[in-house]
N, C-alpha and C positions, 0 to 999 in steps of 0.2 A: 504494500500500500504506500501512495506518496505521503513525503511529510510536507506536510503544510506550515508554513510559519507567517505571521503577520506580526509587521515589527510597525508600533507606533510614536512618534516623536513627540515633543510637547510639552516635556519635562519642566523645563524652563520658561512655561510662559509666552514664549514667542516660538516659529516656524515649525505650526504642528506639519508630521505628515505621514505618510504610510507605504507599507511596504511588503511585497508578497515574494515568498520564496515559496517553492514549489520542485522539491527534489535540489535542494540548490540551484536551482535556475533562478534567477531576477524575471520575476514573471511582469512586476510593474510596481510603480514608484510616483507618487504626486504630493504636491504642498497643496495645501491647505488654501492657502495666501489666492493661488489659482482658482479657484472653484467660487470663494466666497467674496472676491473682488476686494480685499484688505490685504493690504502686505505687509507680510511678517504673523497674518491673523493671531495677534497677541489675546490672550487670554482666552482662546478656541481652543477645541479638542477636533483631532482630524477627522472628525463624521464625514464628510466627503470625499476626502482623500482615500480612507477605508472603503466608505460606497464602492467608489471607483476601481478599485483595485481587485476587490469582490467580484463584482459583475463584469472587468475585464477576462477575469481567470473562467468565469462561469460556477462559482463557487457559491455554497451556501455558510451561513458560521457556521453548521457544525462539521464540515471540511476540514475545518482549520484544527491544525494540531496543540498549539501551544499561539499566545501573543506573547511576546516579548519586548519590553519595554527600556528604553535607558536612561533608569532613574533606579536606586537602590537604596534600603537601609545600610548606614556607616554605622559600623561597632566603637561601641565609647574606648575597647581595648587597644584599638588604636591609635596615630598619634594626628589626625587630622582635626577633630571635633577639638581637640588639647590645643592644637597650631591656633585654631579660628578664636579659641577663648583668648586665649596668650594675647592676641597678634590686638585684638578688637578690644583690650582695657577698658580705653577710654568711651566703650559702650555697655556698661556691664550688665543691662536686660538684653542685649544680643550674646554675649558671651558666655552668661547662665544659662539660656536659651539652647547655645550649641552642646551645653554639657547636659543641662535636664533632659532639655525634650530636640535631640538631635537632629531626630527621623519626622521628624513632624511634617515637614514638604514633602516628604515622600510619601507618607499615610494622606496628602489630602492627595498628591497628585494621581496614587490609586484609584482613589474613591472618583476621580472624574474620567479614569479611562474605564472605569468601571460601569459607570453612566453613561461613557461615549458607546459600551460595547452592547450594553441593553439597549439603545437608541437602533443599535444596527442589529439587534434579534436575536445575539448570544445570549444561553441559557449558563448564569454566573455559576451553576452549580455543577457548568459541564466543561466552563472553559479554565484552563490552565494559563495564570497568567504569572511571566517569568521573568523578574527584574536584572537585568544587566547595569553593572555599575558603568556611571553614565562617559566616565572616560575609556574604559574601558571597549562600551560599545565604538565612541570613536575610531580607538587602537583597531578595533575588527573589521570596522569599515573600511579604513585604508589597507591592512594587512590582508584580511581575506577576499579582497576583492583585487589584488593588487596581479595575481596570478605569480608569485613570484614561489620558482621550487626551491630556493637557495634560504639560509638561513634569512632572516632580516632582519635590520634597525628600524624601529615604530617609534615616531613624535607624535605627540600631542601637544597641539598650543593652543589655548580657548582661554575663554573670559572665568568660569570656573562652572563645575558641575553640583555633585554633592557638596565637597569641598575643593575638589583639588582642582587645579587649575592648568597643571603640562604634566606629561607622561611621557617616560622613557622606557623603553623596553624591548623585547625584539620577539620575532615568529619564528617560530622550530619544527618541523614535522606539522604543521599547523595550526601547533598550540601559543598562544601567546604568554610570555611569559614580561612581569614587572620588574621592571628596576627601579625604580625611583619616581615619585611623585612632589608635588611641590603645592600646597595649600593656600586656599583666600586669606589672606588678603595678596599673598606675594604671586601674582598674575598680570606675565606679558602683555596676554591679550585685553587684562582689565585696563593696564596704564593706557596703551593704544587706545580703548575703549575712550577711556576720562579726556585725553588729548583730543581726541573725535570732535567729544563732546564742548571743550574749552575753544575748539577750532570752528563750532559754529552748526555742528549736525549733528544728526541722531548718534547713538550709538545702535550697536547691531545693525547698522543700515550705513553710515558714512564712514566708515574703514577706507573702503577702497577710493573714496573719493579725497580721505589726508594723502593715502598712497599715489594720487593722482596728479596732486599739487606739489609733493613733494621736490619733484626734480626740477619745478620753478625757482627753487628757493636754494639757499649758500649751508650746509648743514655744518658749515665751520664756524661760523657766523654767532651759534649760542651751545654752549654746552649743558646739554640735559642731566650728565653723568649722574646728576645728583637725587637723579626720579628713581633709579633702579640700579643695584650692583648683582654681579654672580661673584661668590668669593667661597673659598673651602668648601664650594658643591653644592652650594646653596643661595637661590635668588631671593632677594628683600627688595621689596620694593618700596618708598618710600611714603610712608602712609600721614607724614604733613602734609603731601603736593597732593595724594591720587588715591584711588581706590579706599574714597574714607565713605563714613556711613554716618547716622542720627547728624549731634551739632556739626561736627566738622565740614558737611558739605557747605561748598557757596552755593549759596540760591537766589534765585531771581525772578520777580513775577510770581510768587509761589511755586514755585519747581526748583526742587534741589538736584545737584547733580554729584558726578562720582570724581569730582578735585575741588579742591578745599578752596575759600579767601587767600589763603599764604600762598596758591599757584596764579593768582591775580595780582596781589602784589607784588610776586615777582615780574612776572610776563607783560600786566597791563589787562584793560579788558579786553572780556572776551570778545572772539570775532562773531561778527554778524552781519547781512547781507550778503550777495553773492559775488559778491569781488574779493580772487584771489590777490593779497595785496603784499607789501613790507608789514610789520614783521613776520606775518602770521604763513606765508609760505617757507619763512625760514625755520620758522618754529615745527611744520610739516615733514623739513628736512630732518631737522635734527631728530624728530622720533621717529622716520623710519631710520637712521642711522642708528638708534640708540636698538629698536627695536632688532634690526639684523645683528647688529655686534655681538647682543645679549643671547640672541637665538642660538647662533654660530658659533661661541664659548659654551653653552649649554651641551649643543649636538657634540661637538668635540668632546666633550668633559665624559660624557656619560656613555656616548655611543660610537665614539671613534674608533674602540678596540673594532667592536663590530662590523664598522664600514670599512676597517682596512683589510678588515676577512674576508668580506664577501658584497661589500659594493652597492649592496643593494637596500632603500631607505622604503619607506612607505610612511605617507605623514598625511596628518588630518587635525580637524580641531578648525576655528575658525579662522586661528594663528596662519593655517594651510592656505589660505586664498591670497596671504599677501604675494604676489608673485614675484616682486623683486627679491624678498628672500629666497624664494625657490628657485630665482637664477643664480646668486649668489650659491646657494646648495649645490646647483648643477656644476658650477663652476670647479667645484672642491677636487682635487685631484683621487680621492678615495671614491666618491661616487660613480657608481655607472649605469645607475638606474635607479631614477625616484619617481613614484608613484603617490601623487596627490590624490587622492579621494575627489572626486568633481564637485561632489554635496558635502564640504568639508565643516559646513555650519552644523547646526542643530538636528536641521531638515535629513541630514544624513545620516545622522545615529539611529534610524528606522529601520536603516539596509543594516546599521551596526548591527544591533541588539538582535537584529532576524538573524545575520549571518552568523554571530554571533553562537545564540541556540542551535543552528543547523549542526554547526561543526562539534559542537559539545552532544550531538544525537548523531555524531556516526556520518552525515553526511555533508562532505566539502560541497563549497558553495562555487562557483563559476566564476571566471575573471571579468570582471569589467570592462566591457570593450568601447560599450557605448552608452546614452543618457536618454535613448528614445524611447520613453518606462511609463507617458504618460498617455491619458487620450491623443485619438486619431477621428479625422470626422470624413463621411463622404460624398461625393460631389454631389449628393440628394440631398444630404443634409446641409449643405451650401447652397446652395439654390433654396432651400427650404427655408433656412434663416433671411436671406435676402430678400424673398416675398414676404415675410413679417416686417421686417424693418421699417421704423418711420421713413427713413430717409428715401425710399423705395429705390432702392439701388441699379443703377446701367450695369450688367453682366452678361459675358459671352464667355462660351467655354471656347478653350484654346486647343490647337495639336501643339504639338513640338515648345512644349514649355520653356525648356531652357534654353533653346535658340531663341524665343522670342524677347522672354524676358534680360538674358543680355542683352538684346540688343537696346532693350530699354534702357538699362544699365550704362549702356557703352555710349549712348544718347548726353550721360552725366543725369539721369534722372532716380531719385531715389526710389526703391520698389517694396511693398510690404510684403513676406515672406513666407505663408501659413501651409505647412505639407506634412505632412506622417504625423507620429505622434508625441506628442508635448517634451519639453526636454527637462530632466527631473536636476533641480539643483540651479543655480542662478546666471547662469550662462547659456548664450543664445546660440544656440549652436546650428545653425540650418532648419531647425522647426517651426520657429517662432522668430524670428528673424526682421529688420528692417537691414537694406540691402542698399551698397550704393557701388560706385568705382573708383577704387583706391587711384587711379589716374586724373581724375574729374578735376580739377581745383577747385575747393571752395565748397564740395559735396559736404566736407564732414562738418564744419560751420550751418552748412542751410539746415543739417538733421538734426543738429542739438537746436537753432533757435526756433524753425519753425513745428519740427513733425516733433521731436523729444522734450522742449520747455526745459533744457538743463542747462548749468553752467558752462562755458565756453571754452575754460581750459581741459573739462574734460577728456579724456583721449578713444580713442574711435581702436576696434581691434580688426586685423584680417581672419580670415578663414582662406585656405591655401589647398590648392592639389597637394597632394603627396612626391609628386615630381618635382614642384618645384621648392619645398623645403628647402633641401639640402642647399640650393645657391642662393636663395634667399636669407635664411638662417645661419648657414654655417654649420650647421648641427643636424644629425640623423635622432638625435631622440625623440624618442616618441609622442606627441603633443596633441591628444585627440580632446582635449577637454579645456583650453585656455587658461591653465594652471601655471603657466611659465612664461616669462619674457624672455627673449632672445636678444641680443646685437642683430641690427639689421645689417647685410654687407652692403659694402659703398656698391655704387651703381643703382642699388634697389629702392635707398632712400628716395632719389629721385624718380624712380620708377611708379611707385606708390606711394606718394609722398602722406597721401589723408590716412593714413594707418601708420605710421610713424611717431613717434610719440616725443615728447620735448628730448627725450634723453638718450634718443637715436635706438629704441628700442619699440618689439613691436609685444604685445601680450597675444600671441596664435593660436588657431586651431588646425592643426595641420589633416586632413581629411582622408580617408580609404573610402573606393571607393565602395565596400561592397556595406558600409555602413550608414548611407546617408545618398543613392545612386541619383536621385534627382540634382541633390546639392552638388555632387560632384560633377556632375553632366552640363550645370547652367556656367559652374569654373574653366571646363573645358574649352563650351562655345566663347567664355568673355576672353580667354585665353586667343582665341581663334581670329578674334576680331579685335583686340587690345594687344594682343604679345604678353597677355599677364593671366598665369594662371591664380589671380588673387580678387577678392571680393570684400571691401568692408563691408562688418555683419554687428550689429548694434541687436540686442532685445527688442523685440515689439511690444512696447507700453511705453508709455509717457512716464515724465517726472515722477515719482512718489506714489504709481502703482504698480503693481504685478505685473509678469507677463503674463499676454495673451494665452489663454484657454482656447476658446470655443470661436465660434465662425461669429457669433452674436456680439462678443468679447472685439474681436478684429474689425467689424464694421463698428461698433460705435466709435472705436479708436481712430478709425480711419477718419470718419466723419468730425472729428472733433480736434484733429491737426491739419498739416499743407498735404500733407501724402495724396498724389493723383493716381498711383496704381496698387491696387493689390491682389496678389493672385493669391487663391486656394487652393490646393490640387490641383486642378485644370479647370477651375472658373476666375477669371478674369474682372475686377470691378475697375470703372474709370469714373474719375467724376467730369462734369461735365466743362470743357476747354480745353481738356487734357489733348496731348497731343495724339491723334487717332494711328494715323501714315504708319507709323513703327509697327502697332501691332498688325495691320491690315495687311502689312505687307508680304508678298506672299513669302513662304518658305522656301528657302533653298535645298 
């Protein structure tokens, strides 16, 4: 009989989401955030993402073998619950707190997957539900999906779980084994977090946008050293400046945040509005500097024996998405293969915690090839949303899709990108997609102001044949998930200049064909007609929402930015001006 496992996220308040394994296969994978049009659906429980995943597979709940979840009771025998008292003094109803009643978040966050699973028709007297400690699921999610048969080095860098906050360890036979753990308050990814936050954006959502602004800015210019040390194996993080809690936050407007008055005092205020400016891109630099250094003496210290054995890393956590450190990783003369988890947030401890149980019940779980784990809709069901639409949309169905729509492309016009099925994790990988030509001038300006409403210095990424990698890049590793930046080689800078990024580097997806054949087919044609087998490929949603789901999801989108084309599988919408002649014209 198959084993069924459904792994649910959501531990933490933000990015519920769900996940089905099925014999170890990755049968399918969806956020929350999708389905319910809120991004990050904080304080949700993933009822649709489960739906979804259910009725993909044809499954009923009692199918399902075990849920597995990545959140756990911590034992007081421990020394984590002891770290979080110690560390938090000067709050001592949080401190008692972590020593009386420790598990407390974890008995309520039961009680609401437990609600979530009667919501979707499991009988609680029949379901087995199986808590994975929550960095732990991370570890599993990079490691057992990583495909790697050689021992391995496993990181974790996050904001914090139960309590711990990075994880070092490695995989053996395909067991995971700990070495070392590091407790809240003393957390990488919290100071980045606080910094985020100090720099004018959310947390858990403006990470990658400090990491954006960074290479605008002189990271010589201030020295942070004093936010965070590693010293005799151990990171402290500096809890005057960051990661403080009750009085210590600065607040403002009623909302307190996670870095104190004394990080104000020193810096100055905080930033606000959306201009990247003096000091506050310099201040960008210096924590991604402070943040790789700190990373990179960490990896070294605990896992170097490791990587000088067998080369091989596997990393997750949310710490995983900065991609500048994982070029910096790639760079390391001990590494020869790192494997970022693509869902390396929260959303992805759902593949953990499943993959997790699989492999502890005897059966290994499949590599990760690709991210196409979500709904898929069909050209019925496009035409069928488009007759409801207020907007009563112009659509014709097309032949030869990605000859035409390059040519759109190759015209210098942006194209919206809706084909197979959803891509699970926060990267837009050929599914869900807004599309433009990295040759065009000027392309990736018109789709941050007019179709995206986002800030200006942001950076635009490619998606690349597999061909042309290697002379674009430099490099043959593997990059199917836009978890690394690369050096772009001279020539190519100017070649594709609107995929280029302040710092002469590009964040890739580098493509196979047999993963993604339309995506690869339209790279071909723009290749045929451009000399470039490259495509800049942005997510399709605006500012400060999700991506696109559903065909309903895409046309309102549409309709409420510049974007004049967007194809669905092979239905075509234009709005009315748009330029006809390209698509009309016949096929060659």
């Amino acid at each position: 009989m198959a084993l069924n496992l459904l792994g649910l996220s959501g531990a933490l308040t933000h990015d519920p989401s769900a996940a089905l394994y099925s014999d170890g296969r990755l049968v399918a994978a969806a956020e929350e955030e999708r389905f319910v049009r809120d991004k990050h659906a904080k304080n949700r429980m993933p009822y649709e993402a489960a739906k979804f995943c259910l009725d993909f597979a044809g499954m009923r709940p009692s199918d399902v073998d075990a849920v597995a979840i990545p959140f756990a009771p911590i034992s007081l025998l421990g020394p984590a619950r002891w770290h979080y008292a110690r560390r938090y003094w000067y709050a001592p109803d949080r401190a008692l707190d972590a020593i009386l009643t420790g598990n407390r978040r974890f008995h309520r966050y039961r009680r609401r997957i437990e609600w979530c699973l009667q919501q979707l028709g499991f009988d609680l007297r029949k379901t087995e539900i199986v808590p994975v400690e929550h960095h732990l699921a991370h570890a599993a999610s990079a490691y057992h999906c990583a495909g790697f048969e050689e021992k391995t080095a496993i990181l974790g860098i996050d904001g914090k779980g139960e309590y711990a906050t990075t994880f070092f360890g490695y995989g053996e036979n395909g067991r995971i084994h700990k070495i070392k753990e590091f407790y809240d308050p003393d957390s990488l990814g919290g100071l980045y977090g606080a910094l985020t936050e100090y720099l004018g954006f959310e947390m858990l959502d403006g990470e990658y946008k400090v990491m954006g602004m960074a290479p605008y800015g002189d990271p010589g210019r201030y020295d942070f050293s004093r936010l965070a040390r590693f010293a005799n194996g151990e990171l402290t993080v500096n809890t005057d400046y960051a990661n403080v809690i009750g009085f210590r936050r600065y607040k403002e407007a009623g909302k307190g945040y996670y870095f104190s008055p004394k990080l104000v005092d020193w810096l100055g205020p905080k930033r606000a509005g959306d201009v990247a400016d003096d000091p506050y891109i310099h201040y960008a630099a210096s924590m991604q500097q402070l943040f790789e250094d700190l990373s990179l003496q960490m990896l070294d210290h605990y896992l170097g024996d490791i990587l000088r054995e067998t080369g091989r890393l596997a990393f997750s956590g949310g710490g995983a998405l900065n991609v500048k450190l994982n070029q910096k990783i790639i760079a390391r003369p001990d590494v020869r293969e790192l494997f970022v988890q693509p869902a390396s947030g929260d959303a992805g401890t759902a593949v953990g915690a499943a993959a997790y149980v699989s492999v502890q019940r005897g059966v290994a779980v499949e590599k990760m090839e690709h991210v196409y784990l979500g709904p898929a809709y069909s050209n019925e069901d496009i035409i069928a949303a488009c007759a409801r639409h207020p907007a009563r949309p112009a659509w014709q169905r097309l032949t030869a899709v990605p000859l035409r729509v390059a040519r759109l492309l190759a015209a210098g016009h942006p194209v919206a990108w809706f084909q197979g099925r959803m891509e699970f994790g926060p990267r837009a990988l050929g599914g869900r997609s807004i599309l433009g030509c990295p040759s065009v001038a000027g392309v990736a300006d018109r789709i941050n102001a007019q179709i995206k409403f986002r800030e200006r210095w942001r950076p635009f990424c490619p998606s690349m044949l597999d061909t042309v990698a290697p002379q674009m890049l430099g490099s043959a590793h593997p990059a199917p998930f836009m978890t690394f930046t690369f050096e772009v080689a001279n020539g190519w800078k100017e070649r594709v200049p609107e995929v280029v990024h302040e710092d002469g580097t590009s964040r890739a997806q580098v493509l196979r064909r047999e993963f993604n054949p339309r995506y690869y087919d339209l790279m071909r044609e723009l290749e045929r007609l451009t000399g470039n087998g490259v495509v800049l490929n942005t997510s399709l949603n605006r500012r400060g929402e999700p991506m696109i789901c559903s065909p309903t999801d895409a046309l309102n989108m549409f309709f409420g930015s510049d974007l004049q084309y967007l194809v669905m599988e092979d239905v075509l919408v234009v709005k009315d001006g748009a330029e006809r002649q390209l698509i009309d014209a016949q096929d060659e």
